[in-house]
The first five atom37 places (N, CA, C, CB, O) and aatype in JSON, in Angstrom:
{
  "aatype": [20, 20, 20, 20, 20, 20, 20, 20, 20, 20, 20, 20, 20, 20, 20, 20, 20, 20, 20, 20, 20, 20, 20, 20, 20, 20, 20, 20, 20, 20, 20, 20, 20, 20, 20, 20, 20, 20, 20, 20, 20, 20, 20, 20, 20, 20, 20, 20, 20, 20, 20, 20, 20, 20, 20, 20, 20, 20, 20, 20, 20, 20, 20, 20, 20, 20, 20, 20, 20, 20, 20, 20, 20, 20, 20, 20, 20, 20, 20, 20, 20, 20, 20, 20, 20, 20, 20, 20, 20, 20, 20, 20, 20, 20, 20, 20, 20, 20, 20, 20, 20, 20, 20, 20, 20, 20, 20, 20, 20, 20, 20, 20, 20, 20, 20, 20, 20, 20, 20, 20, 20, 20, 20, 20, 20, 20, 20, 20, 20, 20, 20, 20],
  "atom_mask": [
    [1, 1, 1, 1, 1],
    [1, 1, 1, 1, 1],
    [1, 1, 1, 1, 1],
    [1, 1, 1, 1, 1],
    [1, 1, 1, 1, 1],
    [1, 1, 1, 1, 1],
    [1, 1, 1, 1, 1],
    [1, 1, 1, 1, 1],
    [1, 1, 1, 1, 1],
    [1, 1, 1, 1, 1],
    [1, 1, 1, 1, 1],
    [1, 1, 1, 1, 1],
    [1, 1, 1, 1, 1],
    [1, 1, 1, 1, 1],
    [1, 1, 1, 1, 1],
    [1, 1, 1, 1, 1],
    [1, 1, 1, 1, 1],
    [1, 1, 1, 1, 1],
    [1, 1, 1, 1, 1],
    [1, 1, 1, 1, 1],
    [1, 1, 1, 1, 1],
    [1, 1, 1, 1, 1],
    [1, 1, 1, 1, 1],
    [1, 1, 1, 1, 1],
    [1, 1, 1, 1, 1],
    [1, 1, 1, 1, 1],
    [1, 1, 1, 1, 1],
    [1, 1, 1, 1, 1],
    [1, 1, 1, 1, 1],
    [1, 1, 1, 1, 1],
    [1, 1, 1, 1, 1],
    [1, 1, 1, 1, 1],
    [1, 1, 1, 1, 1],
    [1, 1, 1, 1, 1],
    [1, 1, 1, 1, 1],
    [1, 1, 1, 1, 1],
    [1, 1, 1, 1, 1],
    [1, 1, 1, 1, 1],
    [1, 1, 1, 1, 1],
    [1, 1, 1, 1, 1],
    [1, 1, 1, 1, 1],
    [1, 1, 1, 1, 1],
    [1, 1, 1, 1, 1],
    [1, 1, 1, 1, 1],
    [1, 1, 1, 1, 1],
    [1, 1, 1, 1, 1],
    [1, 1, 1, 1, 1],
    [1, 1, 1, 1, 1],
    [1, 1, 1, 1, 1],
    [1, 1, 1, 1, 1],
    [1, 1, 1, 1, 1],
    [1, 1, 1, 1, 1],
    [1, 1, 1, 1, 1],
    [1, 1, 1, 1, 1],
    [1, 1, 1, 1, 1],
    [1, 1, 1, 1, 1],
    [1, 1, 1, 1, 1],
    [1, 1, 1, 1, 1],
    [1, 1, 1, 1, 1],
    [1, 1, 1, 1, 1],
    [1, 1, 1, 1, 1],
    [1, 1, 1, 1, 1],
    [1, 1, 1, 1, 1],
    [1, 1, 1, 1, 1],
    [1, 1, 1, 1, 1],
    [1, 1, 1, 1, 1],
    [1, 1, 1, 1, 1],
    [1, 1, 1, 1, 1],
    [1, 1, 1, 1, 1],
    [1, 1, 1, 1, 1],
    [1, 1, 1, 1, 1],
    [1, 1, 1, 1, 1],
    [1, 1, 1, 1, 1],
    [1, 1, 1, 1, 1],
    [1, 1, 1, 1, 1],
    [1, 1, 1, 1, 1],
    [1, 1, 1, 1, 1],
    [1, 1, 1, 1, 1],
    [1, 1, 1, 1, 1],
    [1, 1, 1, 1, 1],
    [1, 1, 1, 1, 1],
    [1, 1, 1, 1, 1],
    [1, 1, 1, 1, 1],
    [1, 1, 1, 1, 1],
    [1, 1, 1, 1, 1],
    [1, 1, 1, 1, 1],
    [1, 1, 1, 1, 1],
    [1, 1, 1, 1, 1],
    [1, 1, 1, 1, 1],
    [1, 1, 1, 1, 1],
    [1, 1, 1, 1, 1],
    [1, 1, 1, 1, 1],
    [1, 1, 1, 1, 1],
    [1, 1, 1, 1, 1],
    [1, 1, 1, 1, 1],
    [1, 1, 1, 1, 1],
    [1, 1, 1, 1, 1],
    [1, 1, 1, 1, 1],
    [1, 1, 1, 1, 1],
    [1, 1, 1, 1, 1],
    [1, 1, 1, 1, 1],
    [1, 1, 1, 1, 1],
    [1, 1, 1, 1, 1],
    [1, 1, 1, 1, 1],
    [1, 1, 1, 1, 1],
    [1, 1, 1, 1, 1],
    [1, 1, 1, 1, 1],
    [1, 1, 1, 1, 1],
    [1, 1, 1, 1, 1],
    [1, 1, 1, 1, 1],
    [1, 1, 1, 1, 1],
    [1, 1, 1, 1, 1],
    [1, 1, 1, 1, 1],
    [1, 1, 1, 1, 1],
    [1, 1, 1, 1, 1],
    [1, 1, 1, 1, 1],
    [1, 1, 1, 1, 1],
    [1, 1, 1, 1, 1],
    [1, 1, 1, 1, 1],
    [1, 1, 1, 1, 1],
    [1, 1, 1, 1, 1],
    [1, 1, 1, 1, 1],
    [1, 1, 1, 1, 1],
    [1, 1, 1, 1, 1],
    [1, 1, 1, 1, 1],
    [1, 1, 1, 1, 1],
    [1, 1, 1, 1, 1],
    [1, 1, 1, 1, 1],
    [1, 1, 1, 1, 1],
    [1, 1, 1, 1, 1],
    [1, 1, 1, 1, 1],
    [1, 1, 1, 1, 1]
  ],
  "atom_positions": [
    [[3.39, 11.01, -0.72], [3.8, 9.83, 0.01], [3.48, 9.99, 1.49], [5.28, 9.56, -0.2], [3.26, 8.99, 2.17]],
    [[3.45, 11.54, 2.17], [3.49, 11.86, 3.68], [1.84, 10.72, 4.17], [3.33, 14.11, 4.0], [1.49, 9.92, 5.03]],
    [[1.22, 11.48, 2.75], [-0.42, 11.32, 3.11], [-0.92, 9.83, 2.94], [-1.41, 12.3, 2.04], [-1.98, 9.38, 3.38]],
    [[0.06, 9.14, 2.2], [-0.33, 7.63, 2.17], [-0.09, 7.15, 3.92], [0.87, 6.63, 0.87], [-0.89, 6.65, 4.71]],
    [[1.4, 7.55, 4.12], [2.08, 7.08, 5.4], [0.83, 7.42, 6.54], [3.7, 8.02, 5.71], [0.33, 6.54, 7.25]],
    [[0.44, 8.84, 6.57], [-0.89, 9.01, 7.4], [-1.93, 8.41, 6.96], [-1.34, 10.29, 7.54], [-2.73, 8.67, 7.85]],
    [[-2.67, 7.57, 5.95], [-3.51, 7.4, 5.88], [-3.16, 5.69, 6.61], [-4.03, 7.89, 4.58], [-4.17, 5.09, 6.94]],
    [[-2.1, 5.12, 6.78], [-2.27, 3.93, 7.08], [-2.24, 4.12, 8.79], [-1.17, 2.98, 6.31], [-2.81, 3.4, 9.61]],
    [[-1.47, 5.17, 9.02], [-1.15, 5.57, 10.65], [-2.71, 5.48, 11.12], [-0.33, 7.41, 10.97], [-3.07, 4.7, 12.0]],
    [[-3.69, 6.45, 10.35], [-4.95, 6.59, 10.75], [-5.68, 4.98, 10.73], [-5.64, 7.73, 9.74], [-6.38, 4.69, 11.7]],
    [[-5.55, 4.15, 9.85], [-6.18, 3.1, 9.88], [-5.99, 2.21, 11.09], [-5.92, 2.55, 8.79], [-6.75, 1.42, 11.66]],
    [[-4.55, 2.64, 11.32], [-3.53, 1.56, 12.8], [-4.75, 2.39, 13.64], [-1.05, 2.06, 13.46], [-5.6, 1.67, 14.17]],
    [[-4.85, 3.47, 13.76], [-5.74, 4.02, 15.31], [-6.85, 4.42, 14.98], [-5.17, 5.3, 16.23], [-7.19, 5.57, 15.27]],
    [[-7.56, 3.69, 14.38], [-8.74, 4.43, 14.57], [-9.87, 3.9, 15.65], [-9.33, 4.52, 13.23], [-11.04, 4.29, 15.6]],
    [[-9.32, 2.86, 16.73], [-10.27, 2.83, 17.73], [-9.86, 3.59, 18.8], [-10.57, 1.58, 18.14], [-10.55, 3.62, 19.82]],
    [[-8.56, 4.37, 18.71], [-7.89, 5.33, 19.47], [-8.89, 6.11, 19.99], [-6.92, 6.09, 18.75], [-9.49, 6.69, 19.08]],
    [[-9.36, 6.4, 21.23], [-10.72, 7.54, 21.33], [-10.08, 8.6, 21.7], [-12.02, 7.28, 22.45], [-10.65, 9.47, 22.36]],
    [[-8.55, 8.72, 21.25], [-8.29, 10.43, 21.18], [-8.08, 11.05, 19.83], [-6.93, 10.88, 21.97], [-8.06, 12.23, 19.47]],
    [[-7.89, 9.67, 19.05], [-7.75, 9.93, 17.73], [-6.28, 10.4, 17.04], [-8.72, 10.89, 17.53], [-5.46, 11.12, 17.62]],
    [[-6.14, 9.94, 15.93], [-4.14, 9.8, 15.57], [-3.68, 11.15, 15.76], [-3.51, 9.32, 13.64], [-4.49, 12.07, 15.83]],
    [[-1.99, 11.4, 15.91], [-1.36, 12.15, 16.33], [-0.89, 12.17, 14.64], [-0.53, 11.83, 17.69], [-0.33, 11.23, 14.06]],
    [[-1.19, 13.2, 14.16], [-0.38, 13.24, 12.76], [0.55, 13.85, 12.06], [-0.91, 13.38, 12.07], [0.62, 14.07, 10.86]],
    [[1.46, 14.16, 13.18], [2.93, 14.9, 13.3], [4.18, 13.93, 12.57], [3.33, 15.13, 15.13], [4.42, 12.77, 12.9]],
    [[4.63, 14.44, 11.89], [5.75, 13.85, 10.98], [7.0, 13.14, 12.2], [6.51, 15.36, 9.83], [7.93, 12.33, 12.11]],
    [[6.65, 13.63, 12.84], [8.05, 12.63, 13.78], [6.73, 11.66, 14.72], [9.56, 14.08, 15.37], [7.51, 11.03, 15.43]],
    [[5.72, 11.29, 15.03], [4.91, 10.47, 15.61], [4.63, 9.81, 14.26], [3.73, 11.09, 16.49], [4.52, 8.6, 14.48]],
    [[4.49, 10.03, 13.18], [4.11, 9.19, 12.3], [5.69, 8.27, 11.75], [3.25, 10.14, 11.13], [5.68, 7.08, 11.41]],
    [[6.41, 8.79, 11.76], [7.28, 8.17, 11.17], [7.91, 7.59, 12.46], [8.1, 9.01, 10.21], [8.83, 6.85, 12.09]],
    [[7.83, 7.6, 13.61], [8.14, 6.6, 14.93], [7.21, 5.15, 14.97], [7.73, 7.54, 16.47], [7.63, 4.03, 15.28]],
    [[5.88, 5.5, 14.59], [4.88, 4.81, 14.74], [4.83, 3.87, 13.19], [3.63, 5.84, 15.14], [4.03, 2.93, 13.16]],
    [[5.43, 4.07, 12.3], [5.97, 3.12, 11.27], [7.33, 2.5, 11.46], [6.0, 3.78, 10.02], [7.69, 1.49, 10.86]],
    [[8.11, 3.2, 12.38], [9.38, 2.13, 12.8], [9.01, 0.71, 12.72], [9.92, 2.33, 14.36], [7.87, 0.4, 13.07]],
    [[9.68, -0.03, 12.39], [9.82, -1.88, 12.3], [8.27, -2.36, 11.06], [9.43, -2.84, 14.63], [8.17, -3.44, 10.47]],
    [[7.59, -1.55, 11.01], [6.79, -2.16, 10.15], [7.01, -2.49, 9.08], [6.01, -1.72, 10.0], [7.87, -1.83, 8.51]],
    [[6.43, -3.51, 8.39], [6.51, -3.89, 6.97], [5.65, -3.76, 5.71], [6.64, -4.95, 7.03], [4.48, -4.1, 5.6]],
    [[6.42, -3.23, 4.83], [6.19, -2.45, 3.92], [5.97, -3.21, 2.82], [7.07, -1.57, 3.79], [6.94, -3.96, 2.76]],
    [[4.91, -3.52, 1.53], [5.28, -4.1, 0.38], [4.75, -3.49, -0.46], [5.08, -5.3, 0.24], [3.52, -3.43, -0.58]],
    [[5.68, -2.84, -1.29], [5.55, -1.9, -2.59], [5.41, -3.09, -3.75], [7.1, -0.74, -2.86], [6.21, -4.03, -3.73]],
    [[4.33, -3.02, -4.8], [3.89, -4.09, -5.48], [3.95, -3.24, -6.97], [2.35, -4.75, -4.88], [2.98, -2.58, -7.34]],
    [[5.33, -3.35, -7.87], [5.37, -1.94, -8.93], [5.59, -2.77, -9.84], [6.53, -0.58, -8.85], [6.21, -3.71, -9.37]],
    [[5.32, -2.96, -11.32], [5.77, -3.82, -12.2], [7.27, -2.76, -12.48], [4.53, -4.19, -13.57], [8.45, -3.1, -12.54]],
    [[6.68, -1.49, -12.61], [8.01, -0.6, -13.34], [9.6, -0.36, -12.45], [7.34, 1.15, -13.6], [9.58, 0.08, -11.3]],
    [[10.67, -0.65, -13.03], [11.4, -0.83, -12.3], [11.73, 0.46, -11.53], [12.27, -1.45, -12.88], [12.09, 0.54, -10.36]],
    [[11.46, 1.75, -12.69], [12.04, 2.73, -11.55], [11.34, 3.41, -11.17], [12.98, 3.51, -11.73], [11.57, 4.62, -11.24]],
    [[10.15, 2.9, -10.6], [9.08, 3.46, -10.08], [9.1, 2.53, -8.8], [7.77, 3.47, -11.06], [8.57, 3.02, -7.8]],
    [[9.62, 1.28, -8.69], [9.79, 0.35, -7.75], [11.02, 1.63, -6.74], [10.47, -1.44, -8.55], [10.87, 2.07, -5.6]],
    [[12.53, 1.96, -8.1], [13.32, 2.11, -6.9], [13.41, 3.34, -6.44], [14.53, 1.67, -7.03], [14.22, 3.77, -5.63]],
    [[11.9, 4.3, -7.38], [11.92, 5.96, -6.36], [11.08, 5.81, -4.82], [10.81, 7.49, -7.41], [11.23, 6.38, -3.74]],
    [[10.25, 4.89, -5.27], [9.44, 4.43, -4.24], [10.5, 4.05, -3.04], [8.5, 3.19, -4.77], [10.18, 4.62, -2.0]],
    [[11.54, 3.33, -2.92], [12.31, 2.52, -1.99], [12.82, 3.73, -1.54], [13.35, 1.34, -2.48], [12.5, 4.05, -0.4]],
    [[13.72, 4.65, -2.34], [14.57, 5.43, -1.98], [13.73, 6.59, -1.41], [15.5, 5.71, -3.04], [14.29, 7.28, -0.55]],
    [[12.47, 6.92, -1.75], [11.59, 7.96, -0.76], [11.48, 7.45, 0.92], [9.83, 8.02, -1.44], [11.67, 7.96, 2.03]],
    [[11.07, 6.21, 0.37], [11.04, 5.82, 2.21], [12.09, 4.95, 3.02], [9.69, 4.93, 2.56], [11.83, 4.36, 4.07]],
    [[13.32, 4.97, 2.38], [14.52, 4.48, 3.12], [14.16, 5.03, 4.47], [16.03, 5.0, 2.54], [14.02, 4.23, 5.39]],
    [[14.04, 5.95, 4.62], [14.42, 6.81, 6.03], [13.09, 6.58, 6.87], [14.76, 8.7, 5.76], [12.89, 7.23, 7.9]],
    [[12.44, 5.92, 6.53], [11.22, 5.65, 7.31], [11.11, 4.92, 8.73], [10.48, 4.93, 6.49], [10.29, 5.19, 9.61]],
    [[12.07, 3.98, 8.77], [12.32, 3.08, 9.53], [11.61, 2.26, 9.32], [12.38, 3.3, 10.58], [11.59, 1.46, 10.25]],
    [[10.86, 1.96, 8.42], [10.37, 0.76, 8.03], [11.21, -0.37, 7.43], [9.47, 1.05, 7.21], [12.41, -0.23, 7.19]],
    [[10.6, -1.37, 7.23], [11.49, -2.39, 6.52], [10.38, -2.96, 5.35], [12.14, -3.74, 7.71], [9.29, -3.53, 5.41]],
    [[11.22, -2.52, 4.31], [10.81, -2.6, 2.69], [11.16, -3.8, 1.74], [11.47, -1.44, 1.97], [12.13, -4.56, 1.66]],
    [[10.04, -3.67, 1.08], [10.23, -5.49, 0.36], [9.25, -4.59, -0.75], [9.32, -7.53, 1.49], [8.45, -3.69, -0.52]],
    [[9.66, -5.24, -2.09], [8.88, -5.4, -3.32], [8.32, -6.58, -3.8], [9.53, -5.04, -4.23], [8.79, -7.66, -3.45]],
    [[7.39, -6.51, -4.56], [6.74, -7.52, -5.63], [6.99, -6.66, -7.19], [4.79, -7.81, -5.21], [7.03, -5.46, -7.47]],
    [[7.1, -7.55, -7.78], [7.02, -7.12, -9.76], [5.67, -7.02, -10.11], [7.67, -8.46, -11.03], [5.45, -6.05, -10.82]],
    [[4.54, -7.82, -9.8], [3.48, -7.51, -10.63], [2.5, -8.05, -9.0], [3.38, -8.53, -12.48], [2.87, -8.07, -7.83]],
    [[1.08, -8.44, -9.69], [0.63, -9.27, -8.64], [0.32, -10.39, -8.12], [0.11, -9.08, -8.45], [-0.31, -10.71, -7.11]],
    [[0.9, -11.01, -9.02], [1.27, -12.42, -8.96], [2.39, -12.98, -7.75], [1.84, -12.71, -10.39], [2.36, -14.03, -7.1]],
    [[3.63, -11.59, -7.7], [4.51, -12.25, -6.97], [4.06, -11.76, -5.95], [5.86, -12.17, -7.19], [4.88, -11.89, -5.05]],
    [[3.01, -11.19, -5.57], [2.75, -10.19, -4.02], [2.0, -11.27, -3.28], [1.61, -8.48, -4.13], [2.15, -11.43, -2.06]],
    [[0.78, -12.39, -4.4], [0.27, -13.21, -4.14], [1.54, -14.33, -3.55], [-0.6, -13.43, -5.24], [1.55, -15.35, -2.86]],
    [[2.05, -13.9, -3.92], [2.74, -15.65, -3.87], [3.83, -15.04, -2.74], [3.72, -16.56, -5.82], [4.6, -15.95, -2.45]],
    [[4.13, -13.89, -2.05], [4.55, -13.16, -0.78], [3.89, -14.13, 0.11], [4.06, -11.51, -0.58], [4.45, -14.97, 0.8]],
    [[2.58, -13.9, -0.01], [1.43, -13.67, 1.17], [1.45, -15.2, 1.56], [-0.35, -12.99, 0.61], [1.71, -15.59, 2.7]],
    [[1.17, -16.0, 0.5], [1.26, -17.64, 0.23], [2.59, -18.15, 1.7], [2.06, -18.02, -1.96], [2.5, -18.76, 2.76]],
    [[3.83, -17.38, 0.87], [4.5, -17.81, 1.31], [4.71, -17.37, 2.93], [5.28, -17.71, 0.45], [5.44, -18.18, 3.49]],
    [[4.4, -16.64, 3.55], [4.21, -16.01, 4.4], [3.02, -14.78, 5.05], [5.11, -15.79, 4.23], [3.3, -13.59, 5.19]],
    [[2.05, -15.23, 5.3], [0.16, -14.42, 5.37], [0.53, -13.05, 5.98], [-1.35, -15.38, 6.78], [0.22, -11.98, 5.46]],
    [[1.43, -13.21, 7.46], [1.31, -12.25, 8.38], [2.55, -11.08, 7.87], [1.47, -12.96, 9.94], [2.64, -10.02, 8.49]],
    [[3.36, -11.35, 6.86], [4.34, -10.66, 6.45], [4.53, -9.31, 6.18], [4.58, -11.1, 5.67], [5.66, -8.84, 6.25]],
    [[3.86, -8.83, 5.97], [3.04, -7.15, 5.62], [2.14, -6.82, 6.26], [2.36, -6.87, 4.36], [1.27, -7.59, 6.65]],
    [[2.2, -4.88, 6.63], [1.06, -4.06, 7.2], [0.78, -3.58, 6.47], [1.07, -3.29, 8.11], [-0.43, -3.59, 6.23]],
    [[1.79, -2.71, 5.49], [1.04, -2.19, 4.73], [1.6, -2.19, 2.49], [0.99, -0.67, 5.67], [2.58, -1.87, 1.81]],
    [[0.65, -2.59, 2.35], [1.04, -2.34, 0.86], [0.39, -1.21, 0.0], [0.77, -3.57, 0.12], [-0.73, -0.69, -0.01]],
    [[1.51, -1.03, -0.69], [0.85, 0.15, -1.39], [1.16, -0.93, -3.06], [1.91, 2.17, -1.09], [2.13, -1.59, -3.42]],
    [[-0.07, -0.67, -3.66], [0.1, -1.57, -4.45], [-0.69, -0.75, -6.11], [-0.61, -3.05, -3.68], [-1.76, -0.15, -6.23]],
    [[0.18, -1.02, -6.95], [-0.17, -0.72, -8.36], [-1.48, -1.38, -8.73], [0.94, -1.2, -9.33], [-1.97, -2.46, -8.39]],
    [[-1.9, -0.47, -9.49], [-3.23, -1.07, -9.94], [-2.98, -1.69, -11.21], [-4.39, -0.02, -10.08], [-3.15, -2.91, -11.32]],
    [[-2.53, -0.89, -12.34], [-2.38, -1.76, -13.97], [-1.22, -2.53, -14.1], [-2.25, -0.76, -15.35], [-0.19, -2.02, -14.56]],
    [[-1.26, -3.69, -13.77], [0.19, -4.52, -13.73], [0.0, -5.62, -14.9], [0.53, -5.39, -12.05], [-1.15, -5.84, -15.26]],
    [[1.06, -6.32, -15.52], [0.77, -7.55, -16.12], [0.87, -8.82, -15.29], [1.6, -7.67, -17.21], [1.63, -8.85, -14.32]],
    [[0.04, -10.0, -15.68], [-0.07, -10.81, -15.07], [-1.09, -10.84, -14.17], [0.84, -10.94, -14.74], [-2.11, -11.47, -14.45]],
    [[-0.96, -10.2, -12.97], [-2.34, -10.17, -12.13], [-2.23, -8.44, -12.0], [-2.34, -11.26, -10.33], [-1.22, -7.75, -11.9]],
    [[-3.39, -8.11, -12.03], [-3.5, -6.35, -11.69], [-3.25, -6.23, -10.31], [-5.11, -5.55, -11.98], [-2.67, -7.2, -9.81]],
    [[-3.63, -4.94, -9.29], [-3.57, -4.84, -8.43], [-4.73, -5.13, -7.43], [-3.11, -4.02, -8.54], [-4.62, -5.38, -6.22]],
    [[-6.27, -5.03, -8.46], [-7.06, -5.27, -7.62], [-7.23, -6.7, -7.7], [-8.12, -4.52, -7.73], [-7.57, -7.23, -6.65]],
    [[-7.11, -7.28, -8.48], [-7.14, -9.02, -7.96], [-6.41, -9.42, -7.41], [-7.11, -10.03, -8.72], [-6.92, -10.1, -6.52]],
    [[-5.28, -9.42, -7.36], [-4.21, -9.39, -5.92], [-4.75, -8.96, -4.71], [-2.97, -8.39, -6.03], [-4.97, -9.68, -3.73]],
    [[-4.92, -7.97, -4.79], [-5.74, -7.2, -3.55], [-6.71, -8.41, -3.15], [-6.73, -5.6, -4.07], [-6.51, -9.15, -2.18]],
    [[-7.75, -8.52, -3.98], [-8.95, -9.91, -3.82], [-8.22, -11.14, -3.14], [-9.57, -10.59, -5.55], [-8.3, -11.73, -2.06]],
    [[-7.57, -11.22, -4.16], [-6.84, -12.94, -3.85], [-6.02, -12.79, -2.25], [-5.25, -13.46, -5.43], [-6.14, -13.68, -1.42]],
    [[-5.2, -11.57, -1.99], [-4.55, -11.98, -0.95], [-5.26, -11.18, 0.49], [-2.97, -11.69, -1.27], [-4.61, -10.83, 1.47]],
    [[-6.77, -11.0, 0.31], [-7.67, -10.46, 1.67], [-8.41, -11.97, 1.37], [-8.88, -8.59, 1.58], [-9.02, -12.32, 2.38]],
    [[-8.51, -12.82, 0.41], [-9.23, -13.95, 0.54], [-8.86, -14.64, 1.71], [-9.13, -14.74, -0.55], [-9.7, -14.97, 2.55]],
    [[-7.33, -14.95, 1.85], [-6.02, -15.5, 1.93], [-6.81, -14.91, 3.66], [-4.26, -14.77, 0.84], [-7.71, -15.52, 3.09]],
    [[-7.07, -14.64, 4.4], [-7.63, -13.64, 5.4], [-6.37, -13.09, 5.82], [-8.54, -14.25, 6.65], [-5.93, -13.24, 6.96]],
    [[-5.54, -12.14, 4.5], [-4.67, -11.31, 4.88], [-5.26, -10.1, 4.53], [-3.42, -11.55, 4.39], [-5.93, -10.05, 3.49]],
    [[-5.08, -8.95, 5.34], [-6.1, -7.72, 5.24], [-4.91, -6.65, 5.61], [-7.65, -7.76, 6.47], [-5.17, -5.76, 6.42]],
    [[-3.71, -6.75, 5.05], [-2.92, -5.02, 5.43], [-3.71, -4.02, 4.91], [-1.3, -4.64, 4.65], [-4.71, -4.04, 4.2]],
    [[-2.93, -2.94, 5.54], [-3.57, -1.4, 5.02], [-3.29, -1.38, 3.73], [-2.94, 0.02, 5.69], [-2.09, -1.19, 3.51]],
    [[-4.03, -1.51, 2.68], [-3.84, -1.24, 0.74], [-3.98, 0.13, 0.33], [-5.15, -2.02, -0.32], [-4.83, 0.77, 0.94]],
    [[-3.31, 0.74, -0.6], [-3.2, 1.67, -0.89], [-3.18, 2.0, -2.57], [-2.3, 1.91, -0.15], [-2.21, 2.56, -3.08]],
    [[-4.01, 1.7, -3.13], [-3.95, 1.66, -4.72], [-3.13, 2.79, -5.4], [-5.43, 1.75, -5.31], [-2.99, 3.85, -4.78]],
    [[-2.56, 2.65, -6.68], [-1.74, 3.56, -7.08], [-1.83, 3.84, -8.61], [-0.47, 3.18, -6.65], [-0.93, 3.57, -9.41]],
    [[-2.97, 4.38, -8.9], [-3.62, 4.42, -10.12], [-2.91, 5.13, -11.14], [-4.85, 4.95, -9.97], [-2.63, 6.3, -10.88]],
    [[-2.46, 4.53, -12.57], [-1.31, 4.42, -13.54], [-2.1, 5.93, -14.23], [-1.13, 2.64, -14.68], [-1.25, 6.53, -14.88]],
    [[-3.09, 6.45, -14.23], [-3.9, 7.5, -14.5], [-4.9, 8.22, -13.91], [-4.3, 7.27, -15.22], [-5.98, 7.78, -13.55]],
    [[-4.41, 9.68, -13.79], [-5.86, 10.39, -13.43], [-7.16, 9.98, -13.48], [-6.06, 11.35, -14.09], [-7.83, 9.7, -12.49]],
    [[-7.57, 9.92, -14.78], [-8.64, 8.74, -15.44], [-9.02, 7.6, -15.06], [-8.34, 8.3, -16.46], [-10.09, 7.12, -15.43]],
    [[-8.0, 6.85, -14.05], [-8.6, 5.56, -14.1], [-10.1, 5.51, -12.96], [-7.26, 4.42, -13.66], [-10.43, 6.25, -12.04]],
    [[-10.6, 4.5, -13.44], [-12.39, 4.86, -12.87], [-12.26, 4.64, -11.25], [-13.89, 3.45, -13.62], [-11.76, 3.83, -10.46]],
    [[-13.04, 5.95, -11.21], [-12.59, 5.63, -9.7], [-13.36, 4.85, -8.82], [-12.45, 6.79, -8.96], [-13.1, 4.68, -7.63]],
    [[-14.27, 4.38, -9.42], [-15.25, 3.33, -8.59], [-14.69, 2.29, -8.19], [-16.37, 2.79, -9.27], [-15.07, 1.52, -7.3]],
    [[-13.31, 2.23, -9.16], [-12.37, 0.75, -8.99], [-11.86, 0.97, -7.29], [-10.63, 0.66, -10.38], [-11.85, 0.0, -6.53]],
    [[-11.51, 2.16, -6.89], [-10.8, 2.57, -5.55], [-11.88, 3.1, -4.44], [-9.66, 3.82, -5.87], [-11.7, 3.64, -3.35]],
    [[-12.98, 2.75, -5.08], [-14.49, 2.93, -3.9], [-14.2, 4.84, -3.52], [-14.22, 1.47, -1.74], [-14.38, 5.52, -2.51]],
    [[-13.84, 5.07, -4.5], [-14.39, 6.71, -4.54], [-15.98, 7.03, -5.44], [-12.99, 7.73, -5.49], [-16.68, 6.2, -6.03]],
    [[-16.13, 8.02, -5.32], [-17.23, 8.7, -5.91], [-16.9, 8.84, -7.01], [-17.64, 9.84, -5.44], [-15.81, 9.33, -7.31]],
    [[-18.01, 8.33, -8.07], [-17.59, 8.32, -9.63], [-18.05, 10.39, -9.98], [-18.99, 6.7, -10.84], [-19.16, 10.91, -10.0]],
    [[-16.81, 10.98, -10.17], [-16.95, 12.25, -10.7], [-15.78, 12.72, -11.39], [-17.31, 13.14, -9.71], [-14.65, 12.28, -11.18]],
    [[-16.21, 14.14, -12.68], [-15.45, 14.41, -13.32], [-13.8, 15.39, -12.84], [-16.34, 14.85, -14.12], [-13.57, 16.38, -12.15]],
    [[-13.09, 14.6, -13.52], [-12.06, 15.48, -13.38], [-12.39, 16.74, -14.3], [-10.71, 14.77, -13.73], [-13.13, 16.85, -15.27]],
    [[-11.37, 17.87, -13.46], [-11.69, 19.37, -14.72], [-10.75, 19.38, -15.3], [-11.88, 21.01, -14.29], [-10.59, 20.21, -16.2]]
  ]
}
């Protein structure tokens, strides 16, 4: 979870020309007040997720699948920085959500959360290679 939290810190600065500070108390200052949307169909995968980053100082909101994350964004575009969002959901997956709500010209930091080792990783714009 540290390395998701840095990977969105890094995205916030990367025109920084000193480049991010990636110290656990600058990162977790520098997510104070931001908004968070965890997008989990599973319920208690929704509430380990919440209860890992209570202490974040962020302010946390869920979706059930991706239908309701779509219909977040609808209801409000600028509402979220960053989502970390499930990929195998029912109803809408994560990457058409993802599609549908950067259409929307909403673009938070996304963070896919793949239901398997296995799942292809070309879907998450990695390098297609074998696991050992």
């Amino acid at each position: 979870m540290a390395d998701i939290l840095r990977m969105a810190k890094m995205n916030e600065e990367e025109d920084n020309e000193a480049g991010p500070n990636l110290d656990a108390a600058h990162t977790n200052a520098s997510l104070e007040q931001k908004r968070l949307l965890i997008v989990e169909d599973v319920a208690i995968n929704r509430d380990i997720l919440m209860a890992l980053l209570a202490d974040s100082g962020m302010d946390l909101d869920y979706a059930v699948d991706g239908q309701d994350a779509i219909d977040k964004f609808i209801t409000n575009p600028n509402a979220y920085e960053i989502v970390l969002m499930d990929i195998q959901m029912p109803t809408v997956d994560g990457l058409e959500a993802t599609r549908k709500i950067r259409a929307m010209d909403c673009l938070p930091y996304t963070h896919y959360c793949p239901y398997h080792q296995q799942f292809p990783r070309r879907y998450c714009g990695l390098p297609n290679r074998r696991h050992g």
